[in-house]
C-alpha positions as CSV (number, residue, x, y, z in Angstrom):
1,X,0.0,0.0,0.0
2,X,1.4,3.3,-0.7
3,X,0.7,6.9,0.8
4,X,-1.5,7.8,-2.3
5,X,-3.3,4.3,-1.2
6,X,-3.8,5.6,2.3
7,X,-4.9,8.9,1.4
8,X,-7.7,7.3,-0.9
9,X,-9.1,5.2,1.9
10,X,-9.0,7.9,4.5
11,X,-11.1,9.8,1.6
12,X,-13.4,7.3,0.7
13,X,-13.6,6.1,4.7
14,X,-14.1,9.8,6.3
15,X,-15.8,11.6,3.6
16,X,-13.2,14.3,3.9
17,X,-11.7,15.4,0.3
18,X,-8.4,13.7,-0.7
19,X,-6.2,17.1,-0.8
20,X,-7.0,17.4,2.8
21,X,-6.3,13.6,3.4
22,X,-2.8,14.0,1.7
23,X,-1.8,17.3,3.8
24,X,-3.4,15.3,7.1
25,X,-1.3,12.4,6.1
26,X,2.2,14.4,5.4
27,X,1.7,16.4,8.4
28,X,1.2,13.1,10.4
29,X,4.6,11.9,8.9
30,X,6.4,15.4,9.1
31,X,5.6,15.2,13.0
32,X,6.6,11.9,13.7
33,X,10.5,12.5,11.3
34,X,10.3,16.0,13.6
35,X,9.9,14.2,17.5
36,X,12.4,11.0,16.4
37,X,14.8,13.6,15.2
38,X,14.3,15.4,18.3
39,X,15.1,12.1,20.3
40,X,11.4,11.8,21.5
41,X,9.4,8.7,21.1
42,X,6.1,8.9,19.4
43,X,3.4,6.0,21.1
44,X,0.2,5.2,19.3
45,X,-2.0,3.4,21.8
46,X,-3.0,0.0,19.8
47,X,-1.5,0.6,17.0
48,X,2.5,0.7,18.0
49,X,5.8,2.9,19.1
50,X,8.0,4.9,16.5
51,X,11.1,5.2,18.7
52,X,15.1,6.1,18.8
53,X,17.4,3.1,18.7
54,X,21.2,3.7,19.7
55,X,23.4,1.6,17.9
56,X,26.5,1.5,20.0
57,X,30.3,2.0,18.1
58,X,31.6,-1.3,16.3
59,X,34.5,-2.3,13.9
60,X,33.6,-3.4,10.3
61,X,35.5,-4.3,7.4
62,X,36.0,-2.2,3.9
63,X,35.7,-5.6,1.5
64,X,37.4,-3.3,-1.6
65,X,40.3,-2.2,0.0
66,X,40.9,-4.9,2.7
67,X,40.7,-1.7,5.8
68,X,39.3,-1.9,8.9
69,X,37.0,0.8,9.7
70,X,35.3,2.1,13.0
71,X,31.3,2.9,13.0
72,X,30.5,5.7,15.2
73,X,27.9,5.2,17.5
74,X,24.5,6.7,15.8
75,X,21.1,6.7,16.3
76,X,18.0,4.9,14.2
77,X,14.1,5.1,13.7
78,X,12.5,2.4,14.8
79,X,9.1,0.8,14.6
80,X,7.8,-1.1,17.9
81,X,3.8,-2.7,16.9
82,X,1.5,-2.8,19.6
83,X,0.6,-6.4,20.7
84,X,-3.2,-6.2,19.4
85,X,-1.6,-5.2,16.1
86,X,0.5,-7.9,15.8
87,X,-2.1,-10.6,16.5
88,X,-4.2,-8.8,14.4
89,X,-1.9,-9.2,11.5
90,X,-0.8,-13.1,12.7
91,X,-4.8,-13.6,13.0
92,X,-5.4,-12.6,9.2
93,X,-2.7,-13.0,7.1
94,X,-3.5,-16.0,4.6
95,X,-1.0,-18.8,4.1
């Protein structure tokens, strides 16, 4: 599903027009990218978590020119699914 996919079923579910559905959508993203960059932790009761991971320092290796290199430690987005969501998907998903 895609966000122009989302924004039609908000449309056709809500009644709302689908310009407003896309800027309702964007602005939902834009604020969740905004409070993870700003290290705070965005929880959606029943739904799930968008959250900071820290991913401490560690050593890799440069395959092309046989280096060692050292990955600073960095932060990621993350995705944590409430439990209901996660059943609800394990509950419906055809096999």
């Amino acid at each position: 599903m895609t966000k122009a996919d989302i924004v039609n079923e908000i449309s056709k579910t809500t009644g709302i027009e689908k310009v407003e559905a896309q800027k309702v959508v964007e602005a939902f993203m834009e604020i969740v990218k905004d409070s993870l960059a700003k290290e705070k932790n965005v929880y959606l009761r029943g739904f799930g978590s968008f959250i900071v991971k820290k991913r401490a320092q560690k050593t890799a290796r440069n395959i092309s020119k046989n280096t060692t290199i050292i990955i600073p430690e960095h932060y990621i987005p993350s995705f944590k699914p409430a439990k209901t969501f996660v059943n609800k998907v394990k509950n419906h998903v055809k096999k």
